[in-house]
N, C-alpha and C positions, 0 to 999 in steps of 0.2 A: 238708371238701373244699378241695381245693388252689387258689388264686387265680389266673391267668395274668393277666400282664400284657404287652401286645402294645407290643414296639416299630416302630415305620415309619421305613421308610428314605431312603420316597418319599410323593404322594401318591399319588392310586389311579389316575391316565395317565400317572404315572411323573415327573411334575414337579420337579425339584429347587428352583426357585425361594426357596423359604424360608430356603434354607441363607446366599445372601446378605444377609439383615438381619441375620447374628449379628455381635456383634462378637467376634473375634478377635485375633490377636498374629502380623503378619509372614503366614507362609503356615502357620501352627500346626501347624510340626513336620512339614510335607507333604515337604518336599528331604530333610531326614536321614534319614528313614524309607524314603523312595525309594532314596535309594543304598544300603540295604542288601538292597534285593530283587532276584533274578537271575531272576524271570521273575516277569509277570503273568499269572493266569488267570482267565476270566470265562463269563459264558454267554453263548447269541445274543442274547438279548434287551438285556442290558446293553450288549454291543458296539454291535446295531444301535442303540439311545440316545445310546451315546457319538459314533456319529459322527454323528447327528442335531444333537447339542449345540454342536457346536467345530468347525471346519473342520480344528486342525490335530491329526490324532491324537495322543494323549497320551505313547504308552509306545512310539514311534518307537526308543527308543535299549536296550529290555528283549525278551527273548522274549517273544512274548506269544502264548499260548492261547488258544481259543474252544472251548467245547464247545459240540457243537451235531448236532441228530440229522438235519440238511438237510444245510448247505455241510461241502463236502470240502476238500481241498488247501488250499493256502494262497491267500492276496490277498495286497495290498502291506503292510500291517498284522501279518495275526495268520497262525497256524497251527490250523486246524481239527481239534479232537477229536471220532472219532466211536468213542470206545470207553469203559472204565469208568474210574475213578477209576484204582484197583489197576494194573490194565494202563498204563494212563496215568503212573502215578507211576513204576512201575517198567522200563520203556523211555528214560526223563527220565535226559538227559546226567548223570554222576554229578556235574559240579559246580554243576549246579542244587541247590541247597540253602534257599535261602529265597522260596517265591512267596505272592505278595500276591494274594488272592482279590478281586478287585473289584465288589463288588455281586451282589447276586442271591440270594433264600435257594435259591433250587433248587439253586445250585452249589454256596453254602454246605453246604446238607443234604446233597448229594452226597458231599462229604467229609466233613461229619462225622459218616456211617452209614458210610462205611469208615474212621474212625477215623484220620484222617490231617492233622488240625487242632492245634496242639502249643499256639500262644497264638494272641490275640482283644489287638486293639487298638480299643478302640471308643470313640467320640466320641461325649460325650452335647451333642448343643445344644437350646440353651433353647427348643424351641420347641413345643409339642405337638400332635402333629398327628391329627386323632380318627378318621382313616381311613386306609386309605393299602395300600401293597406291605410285608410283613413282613420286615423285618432275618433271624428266624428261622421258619421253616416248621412245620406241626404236624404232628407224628410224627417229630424229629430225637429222637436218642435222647438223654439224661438225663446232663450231662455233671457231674463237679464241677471247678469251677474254680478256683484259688488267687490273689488281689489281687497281682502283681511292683510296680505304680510306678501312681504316675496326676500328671500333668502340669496345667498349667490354661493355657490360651491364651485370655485374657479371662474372654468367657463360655462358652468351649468347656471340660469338663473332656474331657480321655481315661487313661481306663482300661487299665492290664494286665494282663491272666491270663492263667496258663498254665495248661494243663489238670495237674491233680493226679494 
């Protein structure tokens, strides 16, 4: 019998807090990674967190997405998705080409049960947290993934694959 092993993203009220005791290198690779993305997308719950968190919304200067099965239309922020993946992707300006998933397994697994996930940049930090919101949801489907690069900013390592 196969082992799972659960990573958390978050604790379990969604607290990021822990993330600031790691030590790090500059803003570990947070600015060059951003310029290469032409649109963010996220779910409600992450949105409504992020603006919980910061006063000044983040991705002000990106498309940015919200799925979400409530809000319609747009705010001053984001643009409201109330449809599927597929649909979603396929409507999407043609030179949108690279979006950064922000948080969330439900949107996570959202894409990657329509198969629309290509690489995973993921930041392991030292810190282990014995409860919490899962990175990845149970019942995403069974991906294999291929190691491209992995970087080290302090004690943050992060990870590249692409899917195989």
């Amino acid at each position: 019998m196969k082992k799972k092993i659960v990573v958390y993203i978050a604790r379990e009220n969604g607290e990021i807090d822990w993330l600031e005791s790691v030590e790090g290198e500059g803003d570990n690779g947070y600015e060059a990674f951003y310029q290469t993305c032409d649109a963010v997308v996220m779910g409600k719950a992450t949105y409504d967190h992020v603006l919980k968190l910061i006063s000044d919304f983040p991705y002000h200067d990106k498309k940015c997405y919200v799925f979400s099965r409530s809000s319609q239309g747009k705010d001053q922020y984001v643009e409201f998705v109330n449809e599927s993946v597929a649909s979603f992707l396929n409507n999407l300006n043609q030179d949108t080409k690279k979006i950064w998933l922000v948080g969330g397994a439900d949107i996570l697994a959202d894409f990657l049960t329509a198969k629309r996930v290509d690489e995973f940049i993921i930041s392991v930090i030292p810190v282990l947290l014995g409860a919490g919101i899962p990175l990845f949801k149970r019942g995403i489907p069974e991906i294999n993934l291929k190691l491209t690069d992995m970087k080290q900013y302090g004690q943050i390592a992060q990870l590249y694959y692409e899917k195989e």
